[in-house]
N, CA, C and O atoms as CSV, one atom per row, in Angstrom:
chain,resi,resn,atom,element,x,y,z
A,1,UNK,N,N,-81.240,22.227,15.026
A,1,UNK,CA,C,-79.927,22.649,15.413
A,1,UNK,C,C,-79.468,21.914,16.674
A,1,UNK,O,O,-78.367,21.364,16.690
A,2,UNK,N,N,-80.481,21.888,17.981
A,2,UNK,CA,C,-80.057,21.024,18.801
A,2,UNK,C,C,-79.806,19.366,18.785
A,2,UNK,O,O,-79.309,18.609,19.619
A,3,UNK,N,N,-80.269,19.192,17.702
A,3,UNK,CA,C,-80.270,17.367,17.148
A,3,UNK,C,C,-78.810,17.237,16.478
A,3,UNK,O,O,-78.142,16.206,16.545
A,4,UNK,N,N,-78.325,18.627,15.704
A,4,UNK,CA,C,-77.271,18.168,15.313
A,4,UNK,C,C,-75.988,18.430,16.461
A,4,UNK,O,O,-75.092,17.658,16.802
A,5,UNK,N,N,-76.284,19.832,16.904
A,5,UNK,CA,C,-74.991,19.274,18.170
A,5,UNK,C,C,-74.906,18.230,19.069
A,5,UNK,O,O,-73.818,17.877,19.524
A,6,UNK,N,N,-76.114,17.617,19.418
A,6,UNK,CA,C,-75.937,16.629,20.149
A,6,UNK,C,C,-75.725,14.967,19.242
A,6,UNK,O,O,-75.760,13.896,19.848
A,7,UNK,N,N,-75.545,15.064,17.956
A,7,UNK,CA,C,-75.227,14.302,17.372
A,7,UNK,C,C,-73.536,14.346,17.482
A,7,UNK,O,O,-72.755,13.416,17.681
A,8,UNK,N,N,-73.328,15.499,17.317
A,8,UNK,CA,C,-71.963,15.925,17.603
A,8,UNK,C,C,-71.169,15.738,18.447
A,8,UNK,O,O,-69.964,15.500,18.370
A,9,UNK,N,N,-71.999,15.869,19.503
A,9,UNK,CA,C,-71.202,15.849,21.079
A,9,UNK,C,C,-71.617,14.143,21.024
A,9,UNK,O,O,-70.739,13.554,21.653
A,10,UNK,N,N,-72.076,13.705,20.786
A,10,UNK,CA,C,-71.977,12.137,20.877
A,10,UNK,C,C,-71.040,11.365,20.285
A,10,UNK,O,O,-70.332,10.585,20.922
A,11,UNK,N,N,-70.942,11.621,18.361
A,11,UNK,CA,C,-69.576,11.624,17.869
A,11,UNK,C,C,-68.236,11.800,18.312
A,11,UNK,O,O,-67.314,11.006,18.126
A,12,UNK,N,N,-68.177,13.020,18.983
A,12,UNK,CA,C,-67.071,13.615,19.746
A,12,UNK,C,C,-66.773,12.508,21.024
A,12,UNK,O,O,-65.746,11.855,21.207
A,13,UNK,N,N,-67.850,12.522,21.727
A,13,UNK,CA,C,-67.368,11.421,23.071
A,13,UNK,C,C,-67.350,10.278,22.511
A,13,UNK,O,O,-66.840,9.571,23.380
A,14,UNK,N,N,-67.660,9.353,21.265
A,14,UNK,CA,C,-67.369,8.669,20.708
A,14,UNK,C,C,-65.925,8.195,20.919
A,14,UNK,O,O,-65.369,7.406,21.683
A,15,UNK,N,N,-65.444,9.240,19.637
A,15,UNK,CA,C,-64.027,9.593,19.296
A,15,UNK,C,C,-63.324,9.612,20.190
A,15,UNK,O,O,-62.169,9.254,19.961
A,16,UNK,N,N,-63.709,10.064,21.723
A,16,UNK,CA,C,-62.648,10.629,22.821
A,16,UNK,C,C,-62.522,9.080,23.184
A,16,UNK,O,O,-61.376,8.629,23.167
A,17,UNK,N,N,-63.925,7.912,23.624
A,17,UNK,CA,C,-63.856,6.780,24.104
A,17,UNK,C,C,-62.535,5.648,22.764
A,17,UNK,O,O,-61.513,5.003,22.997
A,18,UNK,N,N,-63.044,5.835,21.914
A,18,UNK,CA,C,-62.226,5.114,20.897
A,18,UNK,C,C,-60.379,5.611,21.102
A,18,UNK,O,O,-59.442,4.816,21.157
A,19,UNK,N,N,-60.314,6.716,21.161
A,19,UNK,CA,C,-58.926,7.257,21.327
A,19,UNK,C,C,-58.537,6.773,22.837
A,19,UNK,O,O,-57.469,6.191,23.027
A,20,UNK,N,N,-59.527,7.059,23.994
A,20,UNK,CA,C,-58.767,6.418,25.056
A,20,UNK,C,C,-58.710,4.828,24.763
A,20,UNK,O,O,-57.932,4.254,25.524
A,21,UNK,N,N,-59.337,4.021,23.865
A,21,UNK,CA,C,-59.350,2.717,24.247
A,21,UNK,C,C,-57.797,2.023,23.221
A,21,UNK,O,O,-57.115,1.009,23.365
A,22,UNK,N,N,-57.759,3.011,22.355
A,22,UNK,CA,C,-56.811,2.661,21.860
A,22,UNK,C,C,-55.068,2.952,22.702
A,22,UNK,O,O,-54.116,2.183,22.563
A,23,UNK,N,N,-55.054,4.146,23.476
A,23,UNK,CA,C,-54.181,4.181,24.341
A,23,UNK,C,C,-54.245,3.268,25.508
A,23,UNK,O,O,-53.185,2.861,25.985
A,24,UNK,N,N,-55.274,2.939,25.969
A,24,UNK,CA,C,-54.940,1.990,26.916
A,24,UNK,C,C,-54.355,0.614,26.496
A,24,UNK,O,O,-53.416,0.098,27.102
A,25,UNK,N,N,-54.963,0.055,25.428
A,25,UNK,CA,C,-54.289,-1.111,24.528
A,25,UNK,C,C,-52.969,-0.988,24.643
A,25,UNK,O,O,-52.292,-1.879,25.155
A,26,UNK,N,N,-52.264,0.555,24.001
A,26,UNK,CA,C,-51.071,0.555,24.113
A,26,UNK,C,C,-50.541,0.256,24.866
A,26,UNK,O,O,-49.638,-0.550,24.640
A,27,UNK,N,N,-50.762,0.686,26.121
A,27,UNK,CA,C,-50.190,0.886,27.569
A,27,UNK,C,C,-49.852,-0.621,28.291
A,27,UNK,O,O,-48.969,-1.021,29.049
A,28,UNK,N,N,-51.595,-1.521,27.334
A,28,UNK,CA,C,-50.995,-2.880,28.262
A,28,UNK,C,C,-50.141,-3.853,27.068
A,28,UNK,O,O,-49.226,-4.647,27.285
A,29,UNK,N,N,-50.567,-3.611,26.188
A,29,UNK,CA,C,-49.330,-4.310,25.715
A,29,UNK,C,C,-47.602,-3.801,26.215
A,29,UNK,O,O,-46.727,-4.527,26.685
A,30,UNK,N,N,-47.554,-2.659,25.980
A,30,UNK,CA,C,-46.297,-2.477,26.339
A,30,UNK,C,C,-45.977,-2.597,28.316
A,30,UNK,O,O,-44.828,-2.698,28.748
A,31,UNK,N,N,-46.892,-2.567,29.006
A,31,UNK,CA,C,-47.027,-3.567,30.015
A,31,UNK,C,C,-46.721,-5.030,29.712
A,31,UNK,O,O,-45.733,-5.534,30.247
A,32,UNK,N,N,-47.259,-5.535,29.141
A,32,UNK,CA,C,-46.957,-7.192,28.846
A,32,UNK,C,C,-45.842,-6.823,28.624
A,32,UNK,O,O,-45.311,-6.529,29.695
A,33,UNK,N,N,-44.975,-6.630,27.527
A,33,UNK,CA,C,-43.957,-6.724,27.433
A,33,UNK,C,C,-42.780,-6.481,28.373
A,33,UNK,O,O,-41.700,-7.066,28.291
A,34,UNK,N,N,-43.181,-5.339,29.484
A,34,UNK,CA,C,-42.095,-5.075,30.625
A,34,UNK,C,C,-42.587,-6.217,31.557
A,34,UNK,O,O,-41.896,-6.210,32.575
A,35,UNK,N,N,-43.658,-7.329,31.586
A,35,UNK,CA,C,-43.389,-8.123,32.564
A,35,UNK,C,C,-42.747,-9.807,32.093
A,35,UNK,O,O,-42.426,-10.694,32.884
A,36,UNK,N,N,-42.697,-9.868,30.495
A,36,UNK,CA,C,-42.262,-10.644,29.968
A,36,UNK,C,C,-40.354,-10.599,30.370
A,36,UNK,O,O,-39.510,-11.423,30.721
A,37,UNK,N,N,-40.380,-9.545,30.150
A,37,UNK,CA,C,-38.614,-8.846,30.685
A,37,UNK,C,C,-38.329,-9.211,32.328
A,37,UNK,O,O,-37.331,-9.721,32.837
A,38,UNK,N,N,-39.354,-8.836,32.835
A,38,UNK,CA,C,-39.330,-8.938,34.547
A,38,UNK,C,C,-39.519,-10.432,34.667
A,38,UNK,O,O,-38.740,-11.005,35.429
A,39,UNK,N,N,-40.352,-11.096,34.090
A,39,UNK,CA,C,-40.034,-12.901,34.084
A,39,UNK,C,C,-39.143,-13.589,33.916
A,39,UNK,O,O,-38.967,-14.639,34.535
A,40,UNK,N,N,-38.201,-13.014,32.810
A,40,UNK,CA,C,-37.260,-13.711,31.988
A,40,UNK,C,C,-36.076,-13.231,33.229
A,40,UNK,O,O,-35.247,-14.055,33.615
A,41,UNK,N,N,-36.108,-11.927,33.743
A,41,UNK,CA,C,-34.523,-11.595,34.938
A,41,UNK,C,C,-34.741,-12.606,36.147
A,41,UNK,O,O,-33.778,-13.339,36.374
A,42,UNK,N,N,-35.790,-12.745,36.906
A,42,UNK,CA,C,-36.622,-13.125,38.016
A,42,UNK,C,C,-36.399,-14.868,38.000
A,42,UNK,O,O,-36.311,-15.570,39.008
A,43,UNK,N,N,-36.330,-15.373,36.461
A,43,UNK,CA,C,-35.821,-16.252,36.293
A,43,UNK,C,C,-34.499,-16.994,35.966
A,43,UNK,O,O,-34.223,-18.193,35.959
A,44,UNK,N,N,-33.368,-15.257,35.547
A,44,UNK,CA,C,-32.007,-15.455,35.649
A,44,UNK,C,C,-31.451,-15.562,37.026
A,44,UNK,O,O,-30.479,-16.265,37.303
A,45,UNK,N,N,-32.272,-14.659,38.080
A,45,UNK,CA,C,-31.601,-14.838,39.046
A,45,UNK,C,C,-32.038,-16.086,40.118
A,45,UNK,O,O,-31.374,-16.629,41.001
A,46,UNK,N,N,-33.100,-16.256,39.775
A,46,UNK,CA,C,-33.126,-18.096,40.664
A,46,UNK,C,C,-32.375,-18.748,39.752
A,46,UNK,O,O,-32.529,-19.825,40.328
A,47,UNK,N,N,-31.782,-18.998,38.947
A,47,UNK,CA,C,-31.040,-19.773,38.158
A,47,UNK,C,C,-29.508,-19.653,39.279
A,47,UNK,O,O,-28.975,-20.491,40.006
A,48,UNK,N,N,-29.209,-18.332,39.001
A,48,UNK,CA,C,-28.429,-17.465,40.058
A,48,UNK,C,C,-28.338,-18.355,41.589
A,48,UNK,O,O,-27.533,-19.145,42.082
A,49,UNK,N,N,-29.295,-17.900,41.897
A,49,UNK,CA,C,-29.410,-18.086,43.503
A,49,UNK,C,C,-29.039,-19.722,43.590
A,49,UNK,O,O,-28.145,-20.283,44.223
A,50,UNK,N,N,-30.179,-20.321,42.617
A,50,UNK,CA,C,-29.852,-22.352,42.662
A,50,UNK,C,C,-28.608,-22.735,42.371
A,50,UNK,O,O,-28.178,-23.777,42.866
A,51,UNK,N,N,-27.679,-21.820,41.368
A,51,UNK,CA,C,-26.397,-22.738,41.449
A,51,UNK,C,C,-25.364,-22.018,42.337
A,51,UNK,O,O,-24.219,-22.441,42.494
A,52,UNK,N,N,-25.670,-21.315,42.695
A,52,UNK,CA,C,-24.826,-20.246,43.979
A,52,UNK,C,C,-24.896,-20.737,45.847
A,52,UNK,O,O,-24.241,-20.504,46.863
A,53,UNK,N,N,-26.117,-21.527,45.455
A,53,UNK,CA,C,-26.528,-21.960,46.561
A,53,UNK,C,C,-25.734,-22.865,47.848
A,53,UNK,O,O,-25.837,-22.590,49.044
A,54,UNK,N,N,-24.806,-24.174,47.180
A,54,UNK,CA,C,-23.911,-24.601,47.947
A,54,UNK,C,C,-22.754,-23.657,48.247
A,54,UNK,O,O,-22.100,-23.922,49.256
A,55,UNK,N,N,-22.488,-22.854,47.702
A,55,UNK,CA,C,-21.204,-21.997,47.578
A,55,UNK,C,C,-21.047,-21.428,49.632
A,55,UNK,O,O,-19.915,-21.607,50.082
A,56,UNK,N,N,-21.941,-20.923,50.499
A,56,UNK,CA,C,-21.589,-21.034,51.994
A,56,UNK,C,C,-21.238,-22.114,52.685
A,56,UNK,O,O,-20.551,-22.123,53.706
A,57,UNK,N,N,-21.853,-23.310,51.962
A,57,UNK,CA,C,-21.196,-24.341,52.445
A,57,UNK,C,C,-19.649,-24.657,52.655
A,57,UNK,O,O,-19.045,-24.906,53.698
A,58,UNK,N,N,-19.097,-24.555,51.068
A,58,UNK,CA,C,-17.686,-24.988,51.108
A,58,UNK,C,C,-16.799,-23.941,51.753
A,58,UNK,O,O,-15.587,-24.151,51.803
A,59,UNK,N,N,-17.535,-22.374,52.453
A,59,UNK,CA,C,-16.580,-21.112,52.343
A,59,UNK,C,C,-15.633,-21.180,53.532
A,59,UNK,O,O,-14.554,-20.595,53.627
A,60,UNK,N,N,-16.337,-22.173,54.634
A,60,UNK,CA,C,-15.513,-22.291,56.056
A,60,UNK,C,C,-14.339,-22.912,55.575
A,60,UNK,O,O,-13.260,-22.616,56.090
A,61,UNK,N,N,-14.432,-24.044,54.310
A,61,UNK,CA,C,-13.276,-25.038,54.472
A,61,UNK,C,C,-12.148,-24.154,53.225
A,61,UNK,O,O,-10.930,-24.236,53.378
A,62,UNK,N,N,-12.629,-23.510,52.284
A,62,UNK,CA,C,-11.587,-22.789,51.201
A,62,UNK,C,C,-11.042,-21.661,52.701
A,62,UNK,O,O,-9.901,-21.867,53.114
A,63,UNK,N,N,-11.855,-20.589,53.388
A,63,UNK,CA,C,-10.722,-19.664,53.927
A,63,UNK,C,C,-9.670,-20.858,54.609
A,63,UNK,O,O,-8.476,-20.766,54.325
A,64,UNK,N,N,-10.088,-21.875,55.428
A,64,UNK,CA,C,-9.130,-22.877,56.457
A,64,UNK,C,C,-7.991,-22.840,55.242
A,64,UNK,O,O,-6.832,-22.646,55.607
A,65,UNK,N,N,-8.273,-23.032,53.673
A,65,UNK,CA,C,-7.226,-23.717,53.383
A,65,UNK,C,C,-6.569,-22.741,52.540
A,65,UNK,O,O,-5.628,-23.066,51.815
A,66,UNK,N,N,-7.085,-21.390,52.608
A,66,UNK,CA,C,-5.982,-20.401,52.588
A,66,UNK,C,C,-5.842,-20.183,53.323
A,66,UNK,O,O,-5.386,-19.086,53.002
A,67,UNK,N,N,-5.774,-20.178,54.374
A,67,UNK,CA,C,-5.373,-19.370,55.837
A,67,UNK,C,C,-4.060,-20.526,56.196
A,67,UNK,O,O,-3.119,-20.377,56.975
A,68,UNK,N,N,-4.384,-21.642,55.359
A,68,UNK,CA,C,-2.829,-22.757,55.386
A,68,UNK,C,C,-2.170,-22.484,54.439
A,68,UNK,O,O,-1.003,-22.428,54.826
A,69,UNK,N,N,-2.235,-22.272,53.375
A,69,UNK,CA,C,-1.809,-21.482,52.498
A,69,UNK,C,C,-1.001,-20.670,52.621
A,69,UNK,O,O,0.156,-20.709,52.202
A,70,UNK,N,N,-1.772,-19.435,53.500
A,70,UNK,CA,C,-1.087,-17.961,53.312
A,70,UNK,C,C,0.017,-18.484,54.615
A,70,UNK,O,O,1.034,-17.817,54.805
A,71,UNK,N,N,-0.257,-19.661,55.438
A,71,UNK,CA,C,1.153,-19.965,56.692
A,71,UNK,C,C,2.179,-20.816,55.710
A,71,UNK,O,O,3.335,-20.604,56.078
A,72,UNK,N,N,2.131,-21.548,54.783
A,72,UNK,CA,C,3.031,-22.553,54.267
A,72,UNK,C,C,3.964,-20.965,53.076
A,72,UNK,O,O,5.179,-20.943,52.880
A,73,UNK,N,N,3.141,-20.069,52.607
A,73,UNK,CA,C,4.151,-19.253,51.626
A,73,UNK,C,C,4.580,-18.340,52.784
A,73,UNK,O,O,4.941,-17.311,52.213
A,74,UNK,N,N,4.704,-18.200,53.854
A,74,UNK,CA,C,5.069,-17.783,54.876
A,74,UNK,C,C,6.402,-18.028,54.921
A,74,UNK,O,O,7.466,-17.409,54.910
A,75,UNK,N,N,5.815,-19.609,54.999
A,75,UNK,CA,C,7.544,-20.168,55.267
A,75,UNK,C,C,8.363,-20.207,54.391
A,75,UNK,O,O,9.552,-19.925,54.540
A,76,UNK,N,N,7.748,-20.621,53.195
A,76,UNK,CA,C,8.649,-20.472,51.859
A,76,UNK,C,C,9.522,-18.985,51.645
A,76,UNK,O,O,10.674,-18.942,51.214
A,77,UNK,N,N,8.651,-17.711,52.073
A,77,UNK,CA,C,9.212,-16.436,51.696
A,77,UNK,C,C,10.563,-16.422,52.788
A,77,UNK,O,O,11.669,-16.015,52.433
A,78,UNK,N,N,10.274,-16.931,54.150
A,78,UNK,CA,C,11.568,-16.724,55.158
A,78,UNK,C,C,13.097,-17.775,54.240
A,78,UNK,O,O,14.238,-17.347,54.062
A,79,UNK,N,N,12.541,-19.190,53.821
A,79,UNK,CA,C,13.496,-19.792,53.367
A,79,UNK,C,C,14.250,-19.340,52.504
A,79,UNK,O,O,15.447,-19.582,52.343
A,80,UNK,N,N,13.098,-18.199,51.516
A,80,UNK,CA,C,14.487,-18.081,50.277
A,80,UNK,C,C,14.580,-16.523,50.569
A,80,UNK,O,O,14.789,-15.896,49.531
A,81,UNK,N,N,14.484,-15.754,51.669
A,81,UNK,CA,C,15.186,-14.943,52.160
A,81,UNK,C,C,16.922,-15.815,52.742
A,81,UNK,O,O,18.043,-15.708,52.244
A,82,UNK,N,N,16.575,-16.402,53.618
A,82,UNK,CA,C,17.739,-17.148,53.769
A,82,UNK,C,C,18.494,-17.952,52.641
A,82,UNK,O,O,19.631,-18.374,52.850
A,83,UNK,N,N,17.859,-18.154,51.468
A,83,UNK,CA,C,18.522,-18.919,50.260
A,83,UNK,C,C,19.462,-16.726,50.190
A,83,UNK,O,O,20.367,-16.197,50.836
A,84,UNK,N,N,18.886,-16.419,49.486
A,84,UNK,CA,C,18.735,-14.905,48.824
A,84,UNK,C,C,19.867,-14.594,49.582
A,84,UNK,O,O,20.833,-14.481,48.827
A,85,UNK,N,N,20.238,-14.357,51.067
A,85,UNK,CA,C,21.538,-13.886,51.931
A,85,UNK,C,C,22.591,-14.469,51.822
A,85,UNK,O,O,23.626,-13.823,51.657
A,86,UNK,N,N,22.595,-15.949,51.894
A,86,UNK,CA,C,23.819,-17.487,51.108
A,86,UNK,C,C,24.584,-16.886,50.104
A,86,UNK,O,O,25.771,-16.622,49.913
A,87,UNK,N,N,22.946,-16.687,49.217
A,87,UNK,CA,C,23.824,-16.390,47.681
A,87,UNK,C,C,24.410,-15.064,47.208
A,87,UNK,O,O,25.207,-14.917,46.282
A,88,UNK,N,N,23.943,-14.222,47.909
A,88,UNK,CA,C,24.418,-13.216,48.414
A,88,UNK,C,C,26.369,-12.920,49.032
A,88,UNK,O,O,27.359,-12.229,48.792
A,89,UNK,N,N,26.016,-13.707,49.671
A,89,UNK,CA,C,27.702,-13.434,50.435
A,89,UNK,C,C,28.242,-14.806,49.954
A,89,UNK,O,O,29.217,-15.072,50.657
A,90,UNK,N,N,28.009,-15.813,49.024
A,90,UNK,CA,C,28.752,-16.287,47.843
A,90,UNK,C,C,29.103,-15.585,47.178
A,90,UNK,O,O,30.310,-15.348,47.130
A,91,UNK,N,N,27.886,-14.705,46.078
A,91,UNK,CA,C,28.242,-13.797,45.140
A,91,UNK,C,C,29.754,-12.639,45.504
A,91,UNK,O,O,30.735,-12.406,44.798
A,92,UNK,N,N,29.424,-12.173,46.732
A,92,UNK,CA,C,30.496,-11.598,47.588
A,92,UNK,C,C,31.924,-12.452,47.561
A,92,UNK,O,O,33.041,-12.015,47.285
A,93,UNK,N,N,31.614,-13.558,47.865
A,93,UNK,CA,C,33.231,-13.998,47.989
A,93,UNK,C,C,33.326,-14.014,46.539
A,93,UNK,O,O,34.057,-13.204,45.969
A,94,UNK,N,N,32.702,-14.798,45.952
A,94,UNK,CA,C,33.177,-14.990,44.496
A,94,UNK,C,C,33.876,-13.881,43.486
A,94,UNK,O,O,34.659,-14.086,42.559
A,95,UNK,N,N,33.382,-12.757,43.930
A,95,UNK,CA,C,33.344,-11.971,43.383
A,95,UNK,C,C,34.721,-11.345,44.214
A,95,UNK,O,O,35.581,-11.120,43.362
A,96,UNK,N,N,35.015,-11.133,45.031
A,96,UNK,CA,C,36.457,-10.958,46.106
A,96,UNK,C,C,37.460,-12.069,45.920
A,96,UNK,O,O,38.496,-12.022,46.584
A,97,UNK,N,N,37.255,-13.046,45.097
A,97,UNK,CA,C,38.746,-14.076,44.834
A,97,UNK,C,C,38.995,-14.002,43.240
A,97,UNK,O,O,39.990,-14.441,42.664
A,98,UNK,N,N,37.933,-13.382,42.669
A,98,UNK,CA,C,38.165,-13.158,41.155
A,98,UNK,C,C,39.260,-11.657,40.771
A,98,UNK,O,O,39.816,-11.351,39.716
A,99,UNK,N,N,39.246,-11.055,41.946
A,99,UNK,CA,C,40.183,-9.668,41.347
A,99,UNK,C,C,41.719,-10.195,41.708
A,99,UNK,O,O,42.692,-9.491,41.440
């Protein structure tokens, strides 16, 4: 009787070793696979970073040349305010020699 439970309990821890070895398998494959994912981003974003990379360079000279920009439509908006008032008190006379 004691030969067969301990045949048993050996079977049994058998079974328990085989069942954990098969979950751990699981675990690293599906590990591999979350670092195959973590390789493939890790490598979108240096892709990222390398062609992004000159972009501080040019940033002093693009604000300079909106900041000329935003002064040249400056002037444009005052001019055709002054066009806009002309045509304005044209429209006015024109409109006062037609009745």
């Amino acid at each position: 009787m004691v030969l067969l439970l301990t045949v048993l309990s050996g079977l049994a821890g058998a079974l328990l070793l085989m069942v954990l070895a098969v979950g751990l398998l699981r675990i690293l494959r599906a590990l591999t696979s979350i670092r195959e994912s973590l390789s493939k981003i890790a490598m979108g974003v240096r892709a990222i970073d390398s062609e992004t990379a000159p972009l501080p360079k040019h940033l002093d000279g693009l604000n300079d040349t909106l900041t000329t920009l935003g002064e040249g439509l400056g002037s444009v908006e005052s001019h055709l305010k002054a066009v806009a008032k002309k045509v304005e008190s044209l429209g006015g006379a024109l409109k006062g020699s037609s009745q």
